[in-house]
Structures are given as structure tokens and as C-alpha cells.
N, CA, C and O atoms as CSV, one atom per row, in Angstrom:
chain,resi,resn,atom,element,x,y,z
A,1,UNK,N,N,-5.467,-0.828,-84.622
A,1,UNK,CA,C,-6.146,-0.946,-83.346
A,1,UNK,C,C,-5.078,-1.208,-82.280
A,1,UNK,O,O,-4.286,-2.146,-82.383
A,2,UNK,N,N,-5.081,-0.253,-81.139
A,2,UNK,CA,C,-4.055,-1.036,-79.789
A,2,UNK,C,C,-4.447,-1.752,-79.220
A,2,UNK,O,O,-5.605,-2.166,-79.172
A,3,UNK,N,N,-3.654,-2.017,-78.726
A,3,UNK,CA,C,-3.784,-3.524,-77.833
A,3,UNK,C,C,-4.954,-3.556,-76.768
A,3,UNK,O,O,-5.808,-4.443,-76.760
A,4,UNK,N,N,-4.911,-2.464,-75.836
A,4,UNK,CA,C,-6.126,-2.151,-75.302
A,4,UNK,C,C,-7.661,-2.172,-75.914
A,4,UNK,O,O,-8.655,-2.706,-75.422
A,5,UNK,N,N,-7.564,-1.572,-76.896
A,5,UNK,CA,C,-8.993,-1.937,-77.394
A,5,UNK,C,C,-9.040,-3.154,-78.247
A,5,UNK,O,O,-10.066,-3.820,-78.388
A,6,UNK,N,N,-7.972,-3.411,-78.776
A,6,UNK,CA,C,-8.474,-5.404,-78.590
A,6,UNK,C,C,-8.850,-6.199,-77.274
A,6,UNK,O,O,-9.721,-7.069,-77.264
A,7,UNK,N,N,-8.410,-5.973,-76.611
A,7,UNK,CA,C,-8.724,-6.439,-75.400
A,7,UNK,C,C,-9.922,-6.369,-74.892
A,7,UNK,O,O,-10.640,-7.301,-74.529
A,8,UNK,N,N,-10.151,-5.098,-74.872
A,8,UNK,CA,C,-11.536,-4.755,-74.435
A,8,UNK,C,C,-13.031,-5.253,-75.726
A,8,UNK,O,O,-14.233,-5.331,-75.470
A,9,UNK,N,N,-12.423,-5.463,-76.858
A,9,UNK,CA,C,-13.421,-5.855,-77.882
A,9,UNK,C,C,-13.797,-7.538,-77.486
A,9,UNK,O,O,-14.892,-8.094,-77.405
A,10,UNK,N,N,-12.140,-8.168,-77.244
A,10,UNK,CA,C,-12.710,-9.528,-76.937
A,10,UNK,C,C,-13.038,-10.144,-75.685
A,10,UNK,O,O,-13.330,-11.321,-75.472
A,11,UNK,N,N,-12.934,-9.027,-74.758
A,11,UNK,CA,C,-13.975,-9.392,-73.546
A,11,UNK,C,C,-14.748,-9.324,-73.465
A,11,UNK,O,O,-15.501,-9.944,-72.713
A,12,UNK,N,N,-15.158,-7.825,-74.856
A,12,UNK,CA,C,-16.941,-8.069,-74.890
A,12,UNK,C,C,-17.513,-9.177,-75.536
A,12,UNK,O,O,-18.582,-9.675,-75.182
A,13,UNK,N,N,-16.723,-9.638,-76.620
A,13,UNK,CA,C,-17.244,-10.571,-77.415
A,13,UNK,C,C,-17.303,-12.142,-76.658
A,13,UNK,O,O,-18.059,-12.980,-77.149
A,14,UNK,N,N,-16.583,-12.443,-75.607
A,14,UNK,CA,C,-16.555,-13.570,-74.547
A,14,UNK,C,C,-17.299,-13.416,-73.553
A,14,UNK,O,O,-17.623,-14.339,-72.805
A,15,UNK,N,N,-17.787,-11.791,-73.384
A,15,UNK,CA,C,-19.053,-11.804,-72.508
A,15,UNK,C,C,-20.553,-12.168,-72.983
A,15,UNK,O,O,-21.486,-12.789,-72.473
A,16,UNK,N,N,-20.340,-11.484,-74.209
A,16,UNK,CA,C,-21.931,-12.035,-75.117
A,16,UNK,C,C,-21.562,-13.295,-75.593
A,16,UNK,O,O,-22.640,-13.879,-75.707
A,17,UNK,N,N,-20.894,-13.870,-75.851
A,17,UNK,CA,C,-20.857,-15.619,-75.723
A,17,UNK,C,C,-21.002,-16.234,-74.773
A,17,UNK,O,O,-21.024,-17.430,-75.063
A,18,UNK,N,N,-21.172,-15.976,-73.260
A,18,UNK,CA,C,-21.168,-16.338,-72.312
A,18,UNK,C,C,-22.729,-15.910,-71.823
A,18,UNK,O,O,-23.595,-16.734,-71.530
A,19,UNK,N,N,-22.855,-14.848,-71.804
A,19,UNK,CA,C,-24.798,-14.643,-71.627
A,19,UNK,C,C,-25.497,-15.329,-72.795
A,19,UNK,O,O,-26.539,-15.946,-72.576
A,20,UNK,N,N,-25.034,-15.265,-73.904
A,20,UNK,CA,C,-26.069,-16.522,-75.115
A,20,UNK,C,C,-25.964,-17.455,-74.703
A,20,UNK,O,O,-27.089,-17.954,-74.705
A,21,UNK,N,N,-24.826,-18.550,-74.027
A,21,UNK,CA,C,-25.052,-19.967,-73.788
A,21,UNK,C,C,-25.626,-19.742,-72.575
A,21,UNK,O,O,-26.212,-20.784,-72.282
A,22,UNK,N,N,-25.835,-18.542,-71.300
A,22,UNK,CA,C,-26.163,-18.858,-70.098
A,22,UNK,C,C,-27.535,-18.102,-69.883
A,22,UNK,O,O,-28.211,-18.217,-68.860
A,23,UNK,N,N,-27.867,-17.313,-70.975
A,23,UNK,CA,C,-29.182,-16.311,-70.524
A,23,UNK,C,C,-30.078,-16.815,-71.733
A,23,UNK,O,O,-31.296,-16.674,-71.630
A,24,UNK,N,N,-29.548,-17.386,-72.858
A,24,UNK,CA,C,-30.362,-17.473,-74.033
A,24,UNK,C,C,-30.483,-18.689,-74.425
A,24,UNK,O,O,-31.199,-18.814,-75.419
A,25,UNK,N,N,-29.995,-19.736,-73.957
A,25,UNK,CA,C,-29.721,-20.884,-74.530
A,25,UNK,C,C,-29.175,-22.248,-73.596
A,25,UNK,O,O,-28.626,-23.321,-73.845
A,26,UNK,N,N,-29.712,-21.467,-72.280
A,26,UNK,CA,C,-29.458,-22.554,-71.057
A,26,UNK,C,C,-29.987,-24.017,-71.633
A,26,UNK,O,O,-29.553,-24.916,-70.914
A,27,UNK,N,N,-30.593,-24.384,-72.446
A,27,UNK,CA,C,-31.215,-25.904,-72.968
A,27,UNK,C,C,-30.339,-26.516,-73.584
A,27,UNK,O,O,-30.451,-27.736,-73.700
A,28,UNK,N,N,-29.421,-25.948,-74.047
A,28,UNK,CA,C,-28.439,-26.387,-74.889
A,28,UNK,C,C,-27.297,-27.155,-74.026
A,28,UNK,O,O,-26.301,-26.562,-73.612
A,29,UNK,N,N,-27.502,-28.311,-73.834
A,29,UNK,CA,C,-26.524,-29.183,-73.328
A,29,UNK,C,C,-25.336,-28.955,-73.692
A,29,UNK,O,O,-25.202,-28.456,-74.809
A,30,UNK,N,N,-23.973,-29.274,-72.786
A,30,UNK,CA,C,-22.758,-28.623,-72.652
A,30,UNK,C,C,-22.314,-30.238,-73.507
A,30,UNK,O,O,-21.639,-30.310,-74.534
A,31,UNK,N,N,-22.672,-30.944,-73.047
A,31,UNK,CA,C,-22.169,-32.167,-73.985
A,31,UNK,C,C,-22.311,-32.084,-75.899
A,31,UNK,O,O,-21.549,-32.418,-76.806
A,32,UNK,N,N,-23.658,-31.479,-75.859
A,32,UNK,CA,C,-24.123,-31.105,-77.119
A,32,UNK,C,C,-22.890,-30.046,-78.213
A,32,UNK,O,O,-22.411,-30.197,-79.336
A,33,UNK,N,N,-22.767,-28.918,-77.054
A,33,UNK,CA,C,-21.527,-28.390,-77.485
A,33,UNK,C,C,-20.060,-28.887,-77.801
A,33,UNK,O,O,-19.350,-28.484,-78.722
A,34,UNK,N,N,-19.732,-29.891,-76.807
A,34,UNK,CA,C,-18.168,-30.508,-76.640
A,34,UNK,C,C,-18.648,-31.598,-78.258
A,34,UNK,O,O,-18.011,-31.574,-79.311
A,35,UNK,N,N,-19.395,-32.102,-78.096
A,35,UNK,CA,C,-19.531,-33.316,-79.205
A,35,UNK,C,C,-19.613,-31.980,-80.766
A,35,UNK,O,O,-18.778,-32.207,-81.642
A,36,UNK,N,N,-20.122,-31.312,-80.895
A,36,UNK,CA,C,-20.203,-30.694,-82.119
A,36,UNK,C,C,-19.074,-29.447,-82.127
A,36,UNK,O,O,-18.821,-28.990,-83.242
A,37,UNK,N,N,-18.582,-29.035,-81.316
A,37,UNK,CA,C,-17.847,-27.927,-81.255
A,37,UNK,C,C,-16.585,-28.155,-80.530
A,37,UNK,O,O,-15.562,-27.641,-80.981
A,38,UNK,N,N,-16.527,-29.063,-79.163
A,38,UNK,CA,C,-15.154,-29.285,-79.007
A,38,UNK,C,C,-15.033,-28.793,-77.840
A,38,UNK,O,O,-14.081,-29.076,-77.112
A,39,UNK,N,N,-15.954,-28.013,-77.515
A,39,UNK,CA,C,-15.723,-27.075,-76.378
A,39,UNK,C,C,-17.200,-26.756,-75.790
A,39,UNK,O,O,-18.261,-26.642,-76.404
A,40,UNK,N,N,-16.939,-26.654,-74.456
A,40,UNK,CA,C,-18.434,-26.274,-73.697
A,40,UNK,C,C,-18.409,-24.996,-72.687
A,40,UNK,O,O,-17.525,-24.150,-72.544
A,41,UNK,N,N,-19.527,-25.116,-72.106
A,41,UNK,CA,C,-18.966,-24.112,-70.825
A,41,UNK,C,C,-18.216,-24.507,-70.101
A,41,UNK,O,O,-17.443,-23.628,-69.721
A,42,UNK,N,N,-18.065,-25.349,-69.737
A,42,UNK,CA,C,-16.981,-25.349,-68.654
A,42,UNK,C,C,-15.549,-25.463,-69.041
A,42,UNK,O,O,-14.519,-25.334,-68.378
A,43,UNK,N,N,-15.819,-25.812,-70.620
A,43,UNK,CA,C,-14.063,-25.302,-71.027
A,43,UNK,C,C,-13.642,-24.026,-70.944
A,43,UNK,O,O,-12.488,-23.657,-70.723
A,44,UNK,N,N,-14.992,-23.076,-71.201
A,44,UNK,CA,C,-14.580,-21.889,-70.993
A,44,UNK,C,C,-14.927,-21.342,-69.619
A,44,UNK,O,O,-14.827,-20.115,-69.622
A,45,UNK,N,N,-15.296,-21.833,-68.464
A,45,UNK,CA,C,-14.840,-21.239,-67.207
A,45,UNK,C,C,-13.293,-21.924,-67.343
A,45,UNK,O,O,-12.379,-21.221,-66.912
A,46,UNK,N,N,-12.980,-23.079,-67.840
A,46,UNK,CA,C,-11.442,-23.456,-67.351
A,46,UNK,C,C,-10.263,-22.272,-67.517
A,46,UNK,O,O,-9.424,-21.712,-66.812
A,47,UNK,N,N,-10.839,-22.247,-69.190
A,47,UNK,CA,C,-9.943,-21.177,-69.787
A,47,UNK,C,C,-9.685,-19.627,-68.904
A,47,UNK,O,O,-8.724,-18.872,-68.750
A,48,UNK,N,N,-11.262,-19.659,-68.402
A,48,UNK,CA,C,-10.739,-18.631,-67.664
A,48,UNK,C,C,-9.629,-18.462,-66.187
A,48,UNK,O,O,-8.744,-17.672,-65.859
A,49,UNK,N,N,-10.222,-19.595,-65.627
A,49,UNK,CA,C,-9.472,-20.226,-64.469
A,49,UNK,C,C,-7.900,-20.251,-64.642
A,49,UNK,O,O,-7.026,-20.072,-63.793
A,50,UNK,N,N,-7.780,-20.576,-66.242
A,50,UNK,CA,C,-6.052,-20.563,-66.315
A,50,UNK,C,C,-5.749,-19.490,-66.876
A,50,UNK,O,O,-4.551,-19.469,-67.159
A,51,UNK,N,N,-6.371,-18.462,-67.205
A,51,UNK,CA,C,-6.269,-17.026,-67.156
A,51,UNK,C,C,-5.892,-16.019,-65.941
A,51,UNK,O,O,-5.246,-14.981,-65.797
A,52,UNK,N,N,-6.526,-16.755,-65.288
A,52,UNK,CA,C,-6.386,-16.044,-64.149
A,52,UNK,C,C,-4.895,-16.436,-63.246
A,52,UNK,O,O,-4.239,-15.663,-62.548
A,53,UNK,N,N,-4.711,-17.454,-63.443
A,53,UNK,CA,C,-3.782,-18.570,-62.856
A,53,UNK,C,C,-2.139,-17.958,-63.683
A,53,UNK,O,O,-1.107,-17.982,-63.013
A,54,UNK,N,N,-2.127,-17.562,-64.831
A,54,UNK,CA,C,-1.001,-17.255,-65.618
A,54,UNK,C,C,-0.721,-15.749,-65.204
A,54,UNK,O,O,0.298,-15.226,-65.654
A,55,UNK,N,N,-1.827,-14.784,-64.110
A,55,UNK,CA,C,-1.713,-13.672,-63.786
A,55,UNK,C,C,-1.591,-13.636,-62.462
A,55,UNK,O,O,-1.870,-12.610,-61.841
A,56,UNK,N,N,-1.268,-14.465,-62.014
A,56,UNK,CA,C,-1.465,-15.426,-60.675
A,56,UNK,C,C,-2.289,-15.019,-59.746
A,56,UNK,O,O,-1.927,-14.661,-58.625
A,57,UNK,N,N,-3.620,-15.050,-60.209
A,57,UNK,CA,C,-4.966,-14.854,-59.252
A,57,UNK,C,C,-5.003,-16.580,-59.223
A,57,UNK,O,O,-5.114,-17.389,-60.144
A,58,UNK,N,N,-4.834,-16.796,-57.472
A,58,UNK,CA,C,-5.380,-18.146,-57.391
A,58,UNK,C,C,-6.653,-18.222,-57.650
A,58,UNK,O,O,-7.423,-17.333,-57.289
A,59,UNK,N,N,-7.160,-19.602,-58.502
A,59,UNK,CA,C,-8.519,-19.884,-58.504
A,59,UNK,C,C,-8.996,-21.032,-58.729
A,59,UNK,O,O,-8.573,-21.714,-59.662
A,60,UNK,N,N,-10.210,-21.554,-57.703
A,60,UNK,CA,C,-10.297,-23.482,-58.169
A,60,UNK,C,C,-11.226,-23.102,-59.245
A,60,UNK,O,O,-11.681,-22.006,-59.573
A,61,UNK,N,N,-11.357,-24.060,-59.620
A,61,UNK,CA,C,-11.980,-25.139,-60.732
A,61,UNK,C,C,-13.581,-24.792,-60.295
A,61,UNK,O,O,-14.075,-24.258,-61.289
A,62,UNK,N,N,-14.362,-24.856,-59.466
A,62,UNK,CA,C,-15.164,-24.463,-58.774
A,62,UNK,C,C,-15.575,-23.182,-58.696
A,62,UNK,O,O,-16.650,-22.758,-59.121
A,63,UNK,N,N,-14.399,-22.316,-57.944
A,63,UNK,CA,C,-14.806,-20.700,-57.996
A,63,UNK,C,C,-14.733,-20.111,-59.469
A,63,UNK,O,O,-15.122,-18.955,-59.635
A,64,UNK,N,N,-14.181,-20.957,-60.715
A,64,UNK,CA,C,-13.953,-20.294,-61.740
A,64,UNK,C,C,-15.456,-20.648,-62.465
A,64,UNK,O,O,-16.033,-19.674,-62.948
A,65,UNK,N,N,-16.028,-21.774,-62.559
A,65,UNK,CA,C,-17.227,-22.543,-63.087
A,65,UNK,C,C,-18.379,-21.982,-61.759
A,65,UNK,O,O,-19.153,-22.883,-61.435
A,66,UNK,N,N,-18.554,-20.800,-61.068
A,66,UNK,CA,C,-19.372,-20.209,-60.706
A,66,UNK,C,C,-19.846,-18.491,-60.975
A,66,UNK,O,O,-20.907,-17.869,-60.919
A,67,UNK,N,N,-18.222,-18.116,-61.331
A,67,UNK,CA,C,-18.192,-16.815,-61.634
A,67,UNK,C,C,-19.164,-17.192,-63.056
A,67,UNK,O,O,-20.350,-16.885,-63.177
A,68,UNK,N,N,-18.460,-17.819,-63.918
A,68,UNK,CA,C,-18.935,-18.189,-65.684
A,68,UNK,C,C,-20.477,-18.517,-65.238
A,68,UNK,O,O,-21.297,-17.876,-65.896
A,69,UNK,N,N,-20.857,-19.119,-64.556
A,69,UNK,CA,C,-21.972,-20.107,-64.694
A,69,UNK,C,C,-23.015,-18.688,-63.705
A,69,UNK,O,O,-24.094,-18.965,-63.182
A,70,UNK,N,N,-22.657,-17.862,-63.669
A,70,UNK,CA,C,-23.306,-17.337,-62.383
A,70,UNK,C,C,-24.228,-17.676,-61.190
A,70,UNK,O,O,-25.224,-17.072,-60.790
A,71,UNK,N,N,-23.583,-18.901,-60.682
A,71,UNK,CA,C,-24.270,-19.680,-59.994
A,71,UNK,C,C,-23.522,-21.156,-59.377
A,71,UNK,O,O,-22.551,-21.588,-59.999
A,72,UNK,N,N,-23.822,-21.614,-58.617
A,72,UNK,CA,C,-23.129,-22.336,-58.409
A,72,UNK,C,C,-23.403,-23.605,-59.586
A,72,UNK,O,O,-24.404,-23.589,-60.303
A,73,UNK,N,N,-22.256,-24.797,-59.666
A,73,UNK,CA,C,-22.205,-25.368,-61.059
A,73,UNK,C,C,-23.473,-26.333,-60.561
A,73,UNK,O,O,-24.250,-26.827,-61.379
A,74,UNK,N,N,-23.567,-26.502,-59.400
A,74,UNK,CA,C,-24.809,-27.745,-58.795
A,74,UNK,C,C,-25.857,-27.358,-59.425
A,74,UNK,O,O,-26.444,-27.956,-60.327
A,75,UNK,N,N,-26.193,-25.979,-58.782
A,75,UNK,CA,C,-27.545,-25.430,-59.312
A,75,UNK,C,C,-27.779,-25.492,-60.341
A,75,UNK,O,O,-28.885,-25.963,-60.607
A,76,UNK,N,N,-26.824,-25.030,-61.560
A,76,UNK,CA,C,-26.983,-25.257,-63.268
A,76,UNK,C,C,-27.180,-26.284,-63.564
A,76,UNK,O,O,-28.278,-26.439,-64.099
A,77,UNK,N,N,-26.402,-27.398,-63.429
A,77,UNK,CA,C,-26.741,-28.821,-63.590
A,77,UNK,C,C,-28.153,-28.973,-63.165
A,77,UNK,O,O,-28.966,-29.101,-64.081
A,78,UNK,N,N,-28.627,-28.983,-61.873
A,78,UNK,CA,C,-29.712,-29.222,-61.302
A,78,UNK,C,C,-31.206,-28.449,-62.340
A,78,UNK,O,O,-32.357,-28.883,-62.301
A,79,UNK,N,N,-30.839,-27.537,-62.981
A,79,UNK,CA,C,-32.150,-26.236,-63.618
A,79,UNK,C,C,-32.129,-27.018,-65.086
A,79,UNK,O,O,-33.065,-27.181,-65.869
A,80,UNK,N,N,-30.885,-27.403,-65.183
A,80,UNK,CA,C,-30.599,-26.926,-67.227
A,80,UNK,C,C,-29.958,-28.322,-67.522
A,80,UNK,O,O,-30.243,-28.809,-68.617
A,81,UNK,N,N,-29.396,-28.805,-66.961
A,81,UNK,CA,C,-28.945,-30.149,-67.363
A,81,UNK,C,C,-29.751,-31.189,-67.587
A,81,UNK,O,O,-30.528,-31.417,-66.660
A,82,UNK,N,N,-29.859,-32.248,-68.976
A,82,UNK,CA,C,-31.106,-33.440,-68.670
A,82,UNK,C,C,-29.422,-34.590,-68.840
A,82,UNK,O,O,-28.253,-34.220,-68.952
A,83,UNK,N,N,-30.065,-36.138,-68.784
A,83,UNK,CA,C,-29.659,-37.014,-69.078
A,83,UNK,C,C,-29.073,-37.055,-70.304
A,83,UNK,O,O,-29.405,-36.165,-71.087
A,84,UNK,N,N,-28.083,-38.072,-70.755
A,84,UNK,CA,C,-27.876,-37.848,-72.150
A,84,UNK,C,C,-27.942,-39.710,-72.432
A,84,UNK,O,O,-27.988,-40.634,-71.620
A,85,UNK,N,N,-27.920,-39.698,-73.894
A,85,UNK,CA,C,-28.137,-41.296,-74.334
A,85,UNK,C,C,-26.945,-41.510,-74.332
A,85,UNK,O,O,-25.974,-40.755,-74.309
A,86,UNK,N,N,-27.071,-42.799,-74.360
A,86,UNK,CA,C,-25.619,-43.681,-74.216
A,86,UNK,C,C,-24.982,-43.633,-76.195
A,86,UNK,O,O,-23.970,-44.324,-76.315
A,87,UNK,N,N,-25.376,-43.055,-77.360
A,87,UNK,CA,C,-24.480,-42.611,-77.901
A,87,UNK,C,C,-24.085,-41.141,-78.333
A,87,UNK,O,O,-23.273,-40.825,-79.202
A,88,UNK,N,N,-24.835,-40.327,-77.536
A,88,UNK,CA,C,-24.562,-38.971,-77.092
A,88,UNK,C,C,-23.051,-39.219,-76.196
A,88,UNK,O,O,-22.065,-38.599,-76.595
A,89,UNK,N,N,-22.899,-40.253,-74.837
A,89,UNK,CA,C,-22.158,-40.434,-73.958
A,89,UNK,C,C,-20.527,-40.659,-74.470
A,89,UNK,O,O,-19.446,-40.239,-74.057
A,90,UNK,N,N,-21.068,-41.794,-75.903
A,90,UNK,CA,C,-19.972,-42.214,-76.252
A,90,UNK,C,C,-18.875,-40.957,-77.164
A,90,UNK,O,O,-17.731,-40.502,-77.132
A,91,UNK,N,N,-20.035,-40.849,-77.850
A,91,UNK,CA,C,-19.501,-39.326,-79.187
A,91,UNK,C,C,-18.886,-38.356,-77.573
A,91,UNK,O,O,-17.699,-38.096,-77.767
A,92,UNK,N,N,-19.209,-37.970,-76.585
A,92,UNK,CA,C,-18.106,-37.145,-75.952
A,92,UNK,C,C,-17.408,-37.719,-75.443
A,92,UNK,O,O,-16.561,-36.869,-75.168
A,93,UNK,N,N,-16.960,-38.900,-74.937
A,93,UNK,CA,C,-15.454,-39.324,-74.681
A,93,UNK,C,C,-14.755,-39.123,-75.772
A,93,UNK,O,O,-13.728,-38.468,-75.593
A,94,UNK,N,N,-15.025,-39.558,-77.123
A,94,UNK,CA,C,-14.249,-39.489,-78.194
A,94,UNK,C,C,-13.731,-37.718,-78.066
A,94,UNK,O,O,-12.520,-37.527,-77.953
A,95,UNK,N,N,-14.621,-36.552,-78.089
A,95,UNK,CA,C,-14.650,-35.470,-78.119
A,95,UNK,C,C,-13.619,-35.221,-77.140
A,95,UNK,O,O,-12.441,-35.030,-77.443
A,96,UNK,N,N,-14.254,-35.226,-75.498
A,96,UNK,CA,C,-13.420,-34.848,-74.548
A,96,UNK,C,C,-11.625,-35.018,-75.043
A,96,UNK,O,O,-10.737,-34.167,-75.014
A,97,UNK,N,N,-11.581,-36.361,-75.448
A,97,UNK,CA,C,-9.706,-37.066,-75.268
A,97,UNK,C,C,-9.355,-36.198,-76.557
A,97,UNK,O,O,-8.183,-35.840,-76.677
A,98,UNK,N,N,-10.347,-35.806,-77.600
A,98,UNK,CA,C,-9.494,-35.007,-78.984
A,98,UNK,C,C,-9.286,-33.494,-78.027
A,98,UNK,O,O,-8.368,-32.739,-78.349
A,99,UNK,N,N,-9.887,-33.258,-77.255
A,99,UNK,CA,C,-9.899,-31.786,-77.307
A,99,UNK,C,C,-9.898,-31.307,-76.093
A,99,UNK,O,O,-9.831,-30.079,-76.148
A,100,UNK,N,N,-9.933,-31.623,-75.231
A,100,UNK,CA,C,-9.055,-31.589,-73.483
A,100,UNK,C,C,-8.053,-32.325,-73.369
A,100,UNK,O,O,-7.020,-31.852,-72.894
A,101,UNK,N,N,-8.134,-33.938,-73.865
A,101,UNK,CA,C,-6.973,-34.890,-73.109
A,101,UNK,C,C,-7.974,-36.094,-72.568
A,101,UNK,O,O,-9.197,-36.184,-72.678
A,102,UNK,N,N,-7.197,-36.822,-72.060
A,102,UNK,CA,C,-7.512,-37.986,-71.115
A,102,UNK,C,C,-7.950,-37.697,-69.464
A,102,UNK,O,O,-7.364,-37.284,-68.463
A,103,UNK,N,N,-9.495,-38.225,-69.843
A,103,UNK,CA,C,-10.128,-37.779,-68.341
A,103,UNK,C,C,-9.591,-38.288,-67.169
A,103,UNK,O,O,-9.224,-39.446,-66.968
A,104,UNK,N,N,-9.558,-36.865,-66.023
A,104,UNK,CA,C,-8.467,-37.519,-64.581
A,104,UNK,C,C,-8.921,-38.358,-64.140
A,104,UNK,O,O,-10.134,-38.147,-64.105
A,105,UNK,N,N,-8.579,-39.691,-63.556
A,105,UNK,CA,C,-9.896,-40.447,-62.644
A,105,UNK,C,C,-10.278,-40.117,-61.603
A,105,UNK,O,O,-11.205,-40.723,-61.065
């Protein structure tokens, strides 16, 4: 396979991962993900953000978590986001610091 059509296979395959968590499965808390998987959506708008950033398309944090989210990130939060329990809260700090780092203050 060339390189090109790898490329193009795993953009499709990061696009249908990206419409299942955002068209099929909006209920599914992003915390839910980071605590069992390590990773959420917004790791993967980051990822993309520093994708873009290593090709040097400037891009915030913001414009990257709206393209992914198709929407602004308020609105998603606001539709699809609930509360989480305080040991839901705890299990993702542990998560976040294994698998991003230490949160900025």
C-alpha cells in the first residue's frame, strides 16, 4: 500500500470515529472515555490542533475543538454533557495526569 492511500484510509477511519462519538453516541461522556480509554474528544480535537500546528496551520485550542465537535465546544457541553459524581471526578484526574500530564492551572 503507498503512503497516500494510507493516509487517505486513516482519515477515513478518524472520520468515522469522530461521527460515532459525535452523531451516534453524543451520551457518552468524554470523561467516561478518558477514565476507560485514556482519551476523549477533545484529545482528539487536540491531536488534531497539533497536527495542524507541526504543518504550521496556526490553530487555537478552541478553533480546533469546534471543527471536531462541529459546533462550538459551549454548545456540546451545553446539549450532551451531564454532571459527573465525585468518584467518576476522581478516577479522571488519576486518568488525565497518566495520559495528558499535569493539569495547567
Amino acid at each position: 500500500m503507498d503512503d497516500a492511500t494510507r493516509t487517505e484510509l486513516e482519515a477515513a477511519a478518524f472520520r468515522a470515529l469522530r461521527d460515532h462519538l459525535i452523531d451516534k453516541r453524543p451520551e457518552v461522556q468524554n470523561i467516561d472515555l478518558m477514565n476507560l480509554a485514556g482519551f476523549c474528544r477533545n484529545c482528539l480535537s487536540r491531536w488534531y490542533q497539533e497536527a495542524a500546528e507541526a504543518r504550521g496551520i496556526a490553530m487555537t485550542k478552541d478553533e480546533a475543538r469546534e471543527i471536531f465537535y462541529g459546533m462550538p465546544y459551549d454548545a456540546w457541553r451545553a446539549a450532551h454533557q451531564t454532571e459527573a459524581d465525585e468518584a467518576t471526578k476522581a478516577a479522571f484526574a488519576v486518568a488525565f495526569a497518566e495520559n495528558v500530564g499535569a493539569p495547567k492551572g
